[in-house]
N, C-alpha and C positions, 0 to 999 in steps of 0.2 A: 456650614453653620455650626456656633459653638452655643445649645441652649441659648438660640435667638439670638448670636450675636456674630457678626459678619466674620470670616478669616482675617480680611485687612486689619478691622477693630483687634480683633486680638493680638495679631502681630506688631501693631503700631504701637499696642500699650507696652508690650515685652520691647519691641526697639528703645522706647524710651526709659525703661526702668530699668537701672541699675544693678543688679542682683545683689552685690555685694552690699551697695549701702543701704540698699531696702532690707536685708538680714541683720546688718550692723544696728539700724533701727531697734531693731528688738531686740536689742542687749547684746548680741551677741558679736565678743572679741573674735575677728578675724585677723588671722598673720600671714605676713607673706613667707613660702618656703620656698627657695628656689623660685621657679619658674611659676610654682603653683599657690592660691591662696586656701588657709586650712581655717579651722577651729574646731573646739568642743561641741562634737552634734547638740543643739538644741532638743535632739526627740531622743538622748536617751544619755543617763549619765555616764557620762567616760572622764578621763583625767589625760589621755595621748589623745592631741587632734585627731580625728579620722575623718571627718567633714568636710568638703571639699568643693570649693568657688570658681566654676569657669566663667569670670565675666564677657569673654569672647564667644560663646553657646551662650548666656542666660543662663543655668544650667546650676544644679549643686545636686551632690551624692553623698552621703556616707556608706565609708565601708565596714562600718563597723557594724549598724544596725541594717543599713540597704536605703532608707530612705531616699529617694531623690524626685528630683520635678525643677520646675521652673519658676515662676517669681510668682503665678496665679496657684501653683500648688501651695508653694511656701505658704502663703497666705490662709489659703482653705486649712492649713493643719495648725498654724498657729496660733489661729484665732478661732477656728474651727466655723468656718463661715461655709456657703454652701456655692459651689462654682459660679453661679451670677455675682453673688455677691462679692463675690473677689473680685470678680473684672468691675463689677461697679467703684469699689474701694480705690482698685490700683488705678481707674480711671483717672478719679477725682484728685489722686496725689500727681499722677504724671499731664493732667490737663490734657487728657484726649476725651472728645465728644461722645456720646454713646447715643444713637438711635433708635428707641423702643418700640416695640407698639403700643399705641394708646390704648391703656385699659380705662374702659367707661366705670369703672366701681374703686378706681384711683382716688376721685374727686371726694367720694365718701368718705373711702377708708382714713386722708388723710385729714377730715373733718372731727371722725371720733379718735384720733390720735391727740389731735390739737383739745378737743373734750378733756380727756381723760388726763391728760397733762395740766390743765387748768385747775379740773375739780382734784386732783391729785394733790395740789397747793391749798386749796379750799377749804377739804379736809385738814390739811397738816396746819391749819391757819386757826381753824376751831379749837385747836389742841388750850389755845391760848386764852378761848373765851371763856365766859363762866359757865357756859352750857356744855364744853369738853373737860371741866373739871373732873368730873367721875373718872374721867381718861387718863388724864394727865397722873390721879392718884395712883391711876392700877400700874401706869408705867415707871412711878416713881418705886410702888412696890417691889417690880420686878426690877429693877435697878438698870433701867433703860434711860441715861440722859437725855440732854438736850440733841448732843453730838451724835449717838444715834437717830434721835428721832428724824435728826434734818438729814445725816446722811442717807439713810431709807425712806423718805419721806413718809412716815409714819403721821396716821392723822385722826380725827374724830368726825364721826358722822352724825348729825344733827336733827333730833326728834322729825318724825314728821315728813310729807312728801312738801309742802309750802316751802321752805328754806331752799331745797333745790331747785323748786318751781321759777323762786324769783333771781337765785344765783343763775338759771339758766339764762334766762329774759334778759339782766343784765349784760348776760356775756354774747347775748344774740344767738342761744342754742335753742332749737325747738323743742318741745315733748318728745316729737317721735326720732330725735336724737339721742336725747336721755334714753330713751327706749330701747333704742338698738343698740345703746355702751351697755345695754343690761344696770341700769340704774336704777330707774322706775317702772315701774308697769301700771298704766293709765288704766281709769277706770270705765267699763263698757256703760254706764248709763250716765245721764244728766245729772251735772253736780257732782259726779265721785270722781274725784281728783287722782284716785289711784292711790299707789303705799309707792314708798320709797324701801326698796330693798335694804338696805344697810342702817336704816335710823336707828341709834345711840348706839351704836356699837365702835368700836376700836380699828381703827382700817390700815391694813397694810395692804401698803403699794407693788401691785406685782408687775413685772416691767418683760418684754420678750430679749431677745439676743441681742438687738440691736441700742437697747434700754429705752424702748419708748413705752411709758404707759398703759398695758393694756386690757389690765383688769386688778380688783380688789378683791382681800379676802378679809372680814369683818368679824372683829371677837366681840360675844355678848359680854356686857361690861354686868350688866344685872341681871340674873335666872330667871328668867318665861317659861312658865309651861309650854308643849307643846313648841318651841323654840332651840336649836341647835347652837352646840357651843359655838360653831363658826357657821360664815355663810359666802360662801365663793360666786363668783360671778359668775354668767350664764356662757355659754357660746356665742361669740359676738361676730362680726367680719372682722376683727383685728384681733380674737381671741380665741383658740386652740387648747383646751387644755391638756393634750397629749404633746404639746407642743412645745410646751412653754414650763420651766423648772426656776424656784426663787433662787434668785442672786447668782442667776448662770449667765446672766448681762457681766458681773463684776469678777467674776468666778473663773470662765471661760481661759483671759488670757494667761490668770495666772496660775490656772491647770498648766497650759501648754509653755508655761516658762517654768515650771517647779521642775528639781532634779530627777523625779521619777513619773514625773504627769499623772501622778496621782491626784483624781477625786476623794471629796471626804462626800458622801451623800448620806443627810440626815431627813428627817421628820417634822416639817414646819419650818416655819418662817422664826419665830423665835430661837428656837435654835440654831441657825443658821446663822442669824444677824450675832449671836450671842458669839460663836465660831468667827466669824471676821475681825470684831470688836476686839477678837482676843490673839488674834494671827494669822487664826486660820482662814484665810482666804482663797482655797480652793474650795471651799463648802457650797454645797446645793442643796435644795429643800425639796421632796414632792408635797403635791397638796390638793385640798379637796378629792382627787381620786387619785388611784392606784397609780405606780409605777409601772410606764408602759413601756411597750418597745420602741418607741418613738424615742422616748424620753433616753431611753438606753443607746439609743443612736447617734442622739447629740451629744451626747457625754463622749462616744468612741468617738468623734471626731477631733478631740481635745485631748482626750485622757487614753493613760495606754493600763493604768490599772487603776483599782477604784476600794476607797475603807470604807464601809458601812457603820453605820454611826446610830442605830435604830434603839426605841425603848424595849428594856430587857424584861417583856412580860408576853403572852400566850401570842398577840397580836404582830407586834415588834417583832419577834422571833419567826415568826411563818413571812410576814413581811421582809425580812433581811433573806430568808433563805428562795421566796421567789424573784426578788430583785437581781439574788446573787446569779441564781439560773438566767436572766436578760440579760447579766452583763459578759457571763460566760459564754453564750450565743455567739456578743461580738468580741469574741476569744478575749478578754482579760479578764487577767486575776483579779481574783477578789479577796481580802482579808476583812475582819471583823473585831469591832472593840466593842464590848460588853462591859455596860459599865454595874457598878455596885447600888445595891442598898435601892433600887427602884429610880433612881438618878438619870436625867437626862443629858443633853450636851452644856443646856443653859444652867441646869441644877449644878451638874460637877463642875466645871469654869468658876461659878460663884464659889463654892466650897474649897476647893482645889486647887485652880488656878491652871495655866496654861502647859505651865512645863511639868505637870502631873499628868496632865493629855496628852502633851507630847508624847510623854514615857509609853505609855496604853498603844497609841498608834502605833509606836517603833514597834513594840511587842505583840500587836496585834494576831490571833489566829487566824490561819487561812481558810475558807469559808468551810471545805470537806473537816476540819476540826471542829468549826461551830457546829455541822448538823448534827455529826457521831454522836458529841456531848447532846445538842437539842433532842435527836430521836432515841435515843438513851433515856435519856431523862421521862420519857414515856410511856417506859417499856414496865411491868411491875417486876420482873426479872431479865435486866437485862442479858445476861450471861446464857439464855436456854436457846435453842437453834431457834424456834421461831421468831422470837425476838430480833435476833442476830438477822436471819432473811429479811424483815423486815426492815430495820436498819440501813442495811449494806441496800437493799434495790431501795430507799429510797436517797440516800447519797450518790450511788451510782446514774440513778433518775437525770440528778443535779450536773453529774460531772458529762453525761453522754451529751445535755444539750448544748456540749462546747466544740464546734468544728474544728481545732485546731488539731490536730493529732500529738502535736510533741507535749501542749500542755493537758490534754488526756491522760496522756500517760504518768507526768510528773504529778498529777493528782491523784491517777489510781494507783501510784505506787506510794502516798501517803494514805489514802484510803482501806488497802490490804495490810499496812504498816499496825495502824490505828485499831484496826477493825480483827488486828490476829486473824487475816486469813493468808492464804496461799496467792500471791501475785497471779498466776496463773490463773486462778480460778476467778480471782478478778477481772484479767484481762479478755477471757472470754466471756463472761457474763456481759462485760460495757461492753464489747464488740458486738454482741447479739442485743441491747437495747439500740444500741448507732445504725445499726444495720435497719432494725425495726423502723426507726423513728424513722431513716431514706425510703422505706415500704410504704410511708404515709401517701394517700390519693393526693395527685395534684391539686393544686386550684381550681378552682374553675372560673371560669372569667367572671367578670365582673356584673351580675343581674342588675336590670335599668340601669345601667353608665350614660345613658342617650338624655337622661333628663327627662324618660317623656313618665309621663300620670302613671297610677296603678290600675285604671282600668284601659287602659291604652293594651297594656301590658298582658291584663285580664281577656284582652277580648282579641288579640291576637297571639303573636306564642307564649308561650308561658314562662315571661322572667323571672316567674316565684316557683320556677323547678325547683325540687325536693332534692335539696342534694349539700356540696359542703361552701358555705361562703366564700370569698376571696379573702385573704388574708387571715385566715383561722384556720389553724393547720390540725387536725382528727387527736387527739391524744390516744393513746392505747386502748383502753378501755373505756373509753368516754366521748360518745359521738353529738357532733355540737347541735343545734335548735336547726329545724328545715329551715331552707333560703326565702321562706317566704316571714318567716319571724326575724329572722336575724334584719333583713328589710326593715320591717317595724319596728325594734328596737334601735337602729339609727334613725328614723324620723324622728321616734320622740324626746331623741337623745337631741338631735338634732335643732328641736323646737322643748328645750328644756323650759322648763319653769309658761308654757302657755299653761295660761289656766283656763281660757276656751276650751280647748280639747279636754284638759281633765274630765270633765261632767259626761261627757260621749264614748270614753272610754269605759267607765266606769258601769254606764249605763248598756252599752251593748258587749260589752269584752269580757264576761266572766274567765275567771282563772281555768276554768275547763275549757275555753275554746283553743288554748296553747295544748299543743304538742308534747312540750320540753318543759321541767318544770323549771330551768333557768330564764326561760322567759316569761312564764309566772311573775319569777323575785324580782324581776329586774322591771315587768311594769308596774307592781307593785309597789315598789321601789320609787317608782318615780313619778307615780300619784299622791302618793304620801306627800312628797318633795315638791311637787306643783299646790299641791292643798297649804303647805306649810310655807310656800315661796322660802326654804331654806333648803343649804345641800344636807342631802340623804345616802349618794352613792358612795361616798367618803368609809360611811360605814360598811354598806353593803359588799363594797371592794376588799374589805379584810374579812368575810367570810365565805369567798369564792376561793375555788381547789385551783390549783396549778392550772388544770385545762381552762376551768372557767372562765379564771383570769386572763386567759389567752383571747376568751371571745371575746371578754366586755372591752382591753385593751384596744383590740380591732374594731367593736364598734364606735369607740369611740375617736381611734382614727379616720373611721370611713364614714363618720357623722360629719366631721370638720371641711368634707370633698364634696358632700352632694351637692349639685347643682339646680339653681330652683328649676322648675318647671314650666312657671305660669302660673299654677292652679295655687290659690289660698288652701293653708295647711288643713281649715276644716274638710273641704273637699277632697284631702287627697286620702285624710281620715277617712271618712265617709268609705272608700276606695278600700281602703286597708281592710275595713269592717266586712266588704263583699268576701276578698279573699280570702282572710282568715276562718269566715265562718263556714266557705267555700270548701276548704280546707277539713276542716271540723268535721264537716258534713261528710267527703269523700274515705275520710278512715275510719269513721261508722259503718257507712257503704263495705267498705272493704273488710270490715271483722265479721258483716253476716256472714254464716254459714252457706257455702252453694244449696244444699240440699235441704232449706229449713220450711219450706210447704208453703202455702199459701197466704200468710201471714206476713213472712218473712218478706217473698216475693211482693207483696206489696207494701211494706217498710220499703223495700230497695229503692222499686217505682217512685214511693215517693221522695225518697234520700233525691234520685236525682232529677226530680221535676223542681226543687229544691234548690240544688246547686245551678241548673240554667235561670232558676228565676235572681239569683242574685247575681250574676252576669248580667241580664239584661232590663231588671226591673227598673224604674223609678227610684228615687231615694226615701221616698213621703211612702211607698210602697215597703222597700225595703226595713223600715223602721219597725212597721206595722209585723212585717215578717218575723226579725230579728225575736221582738219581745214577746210572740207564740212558743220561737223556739227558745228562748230563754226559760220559758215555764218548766221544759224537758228538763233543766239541768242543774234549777235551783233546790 
């Protein structure tokens, strides 16, 4: 079996495709030499064929760069698709049948597809009425035509939850479809119709890999209190936001057909759009949160190096030099264009013009030259040894997180170049972070992966052991939140923007029953952002360190997997509330003193009469408990 799909299936699609003209397809001139068929590798620029067509194997190599595979590889790197999806592709051109198993949440997912694609038009159809005129001025401002609007489907969202209420009805969508695109959120009592997320705001269309429709992000066209410049979609079942990067639908393939499959990766949707309109059509956008590892994944399937395109201020700056570290992970290079005067990609294009960009890109620094100059720039005398240590381990920091060894070196040999120091003294220093960074504790499997509740969990072994997440790997000096927060922090990642739970949180979760003060900021963060129904973590992602960024990255990867359980989210809250405070309780316990007399002794006694009654208590009990001990701490 090949990822669900039979040996025969596979082999029948390779019997029937072509290799040669399935390559030719994608531009690429192939000649016959002799006995053999050649061309210019597609994955890396040469001018002597080295590329090489066995259509009797199925089969193609280069020798130049090493590439090879078969007609389902070709596919996965040139479009950067994921192995199903190849064999689905090559299926449907070669008309061989594919077998699946029925997925029962198919029937859904393909409901809010067909949603989101409608109101997608809906919006972009508003632009036109007199109630999207505010829109239509600000895009005229920014000197966004027609031809963009319709090629991005760019659109206006319309005061008010009514207008979508009755767009739905017409189209035969229910409420609790609107719901789950993350459109609306209904209101819990008689008569409250709920808000419409997005009303009078500015909407662009964000589309996944494949360009289907599967979430908005929404510019305030008029200043609210209390209201954020933009407002992103929630976590939907067709919506990932670790997942999904703007305009890497239109972007993807002409990554993997540009002469150096170079990414241009910028800051937004307008700048990105602004990038295409003008050429550059390998550009990608992140948005609403940080750039993650995920996001750095799908770019390496496409791209073999990548320019960073980021605004040239405190944020931009720390942003380009952590993105540059993910991309260096999945060993490419990264180079860096810094633009002038506070300029962004859509400001300089307007001013400047393409083939001024151009110029910037050709000349671009490679990323170990942006930081030297950034952590320089920092320092109040650069030139004194501490400054200089400082400097040099955190550039080095940047270059150890790149596994490649040959391109280690070619960085730390411009590193010690740059930096006036002795290569030697370089190369031992990054050898002893590389080696460190391998010293990191494994993973640890996966806590509650089974799907089952949190007190399931609570009341037999304990899948909130104290120890380091799955996919959040320990930083040097900075040990991530115990596994029973980092837990919580993907539920309510998970269950973004409920505003049920916000009140319950608020009310039994003070900032002291955490551990870690990053999961303080981070529920903090995200009661804000439930209170306000706009995104919050947009910001909060550009003031997390290196390591942090590492965790919030992973939670918000492993918010996107969990599996429901059964249980309504307030119940599993409820659950949460046992453990954490469970929690709370057992490292008070463990800071008394052994020998502190009879006082103490009985604190202890009661620390753990305490933690069994929130294991086994009632809930209507529980409450009652909670806000006694709440009195301790406020």
């Amino acid at each position: 079996m090949h990822a669900g799909f039979t040996e025969s299936v596979i082999e029948e699609i390779k019997a029937r495709v072509d290799i040669a003209d399935l390559i030719s397809s994608y531009g690429v001139q192939i000649k016959r030499a002799g006995s053999s068929l050649k061309a210019c590798c597609p994955f890396h620029n040469e001018r002597t064929p080295s590329f090489v067509v066995n259509t009797s194997r199925g089969f193609y190599h280069c020798f130049g760069c090493g590439e090879s595979g078969d007609a389902i590889k070709f596919v996965e790197k040139m479009e950067g698709l994921s192995f199903p999806d190849a064999v689905r592709k090559l299926a449907d051109r070669c008309g061989v049948r594919i077998e699946e198993k029925v997925d029962p949440a198919a029937g859904r997912r393909k409901r809010l597809y067909a949603l989101m694609q409608e109101l997608a038009e809906f919006y972009h159809r508003c632009l036109g009425h007199s109630s999207g005129m505010i829109a239509a001025e600000y895009l005229a401002q920014r000197r966004l035509g027609k031809e963009a609007q319709d090629d991005f489907l760019i659109g206006y969202a319309p005061e008010g939850v009514l207008p979508i209420l009755k767009w739905a009805a017409k189209h035969s969508y229910s409420e609790e479809e609107l719901e789950a695109a993350g459109i609306i959120k209904r209101g819990t009592r008689p008569g409250d119709k709920g808000y419409h997320r997005f009303g009078g705001r500015l909407m662009f269309t964000i589309k996944d890999r494949q360009g289907r429709v599967v979430a908005f992000s929404g510019r305030q066209l008029v200043e609210k209190k209390n209201s954020g410049k933009y407002v992103n979609s929630p976590e939907t079942p067709i919506f990932k936001k670790s997942c999904v990067l703007f305009g890497f639908d239109r972007a993807a393939r002409n990554i993997a057909n540009s002469p150096h499959r170079e990414v241009i990766c910028c800051e937004g949707q307008i700048d990105t759009i602004r990038l295409h309109l003008n050429g550059f059509s390998t550009a990608v956008g992140s948005q609403g949160t940080a750039f993650t590892e995920e996001h750095a994944r799908m770019i390496k399937r496409v791209a073999d190096a990548a320019v960073l395109m980021y605004d040239d201020d405190a944020a931009g700056r720390k942003a380009t030099i952590k993105v540059a570290g993910m991309l260096l992970a999945m060993e490419m290079p990264v180079r860096v264009v810094s633009l002038p005067d506070g300029d962004d990609p859509d400001s300089f294009l307007l001013k400047h013009g393409a083939k001024e960009l151009q110029a910037r890109i050709d000349s671009a620094e490679s990323i170990v030259a942006f930081q030297c100059r950034v952590e320089r720039a920092k320092e109040f005398d650069a030139s004194s040894i501490d400054a200089l240590a400082r400097v040099s381990r955190s550039v080095l920091e940047t270059i150890a997180a790149c596994p490649s060894a040959l391109l280690r070196a070619c960085l730390a040999d411009e590193a010690a170049r740059l930096l006036q120091l002795p290569s030697t003294a370089v190369d031992e220093e990054l050898a002893r972070l590389v080696a460190a960074a391998q010293r990191r504790p494994a993973r640890a499997a996966r806590p509650g992966g089974g799907g089952e509740s949190a007190r399931e969990q609570f009341d037999g072994q304990p899948a909130f052991a104290e120890g380091v997440a799955p996919a959040i790997e320990v930083e040097m000096e900075e040990v991530p939140p115990p596994a029973s927060e980092l837990e919580f922090m993907k539920f309510l990642m998970a269950n973004e923007y409920e505003r049920e739970l916000e009140p319950i949180v608020g009310e039994f979760l003070p900032s002291s029953v955490f551990s870690h003060d990053f999961t303080a900021r981070f529920v903090g963060t995200w009661c804000e952002e439930t209170r306000a129904g706009e995104d919050r973590f947009a910001a909060f992602a550009e003031t997390l360190s290196a390591a942090e960024g590492k965790w919030f990255g992973a939670i918000l990867v492993e918010a996107g997997r969990l599996q429901a359980c059964g249980e309504p989210p307030m119940t599993i809250m409820q659950d949460f509330i046992r453990v954490l405070w469970a929690a709370a309780l057992k490292r008070e316990r463990g800071d008394l003193p052994a020998d502190g007399g009879p006082d103490v002794d009985a604190r202890r006694m009661k620390l753990s009469v305490d933690i069994k009654r929130l294991r086994q208590a009632r809930w209507s009990d529980i409450e009652v408990m909670v806000r006694d001990l709440m009195k301790g701490v406020k």
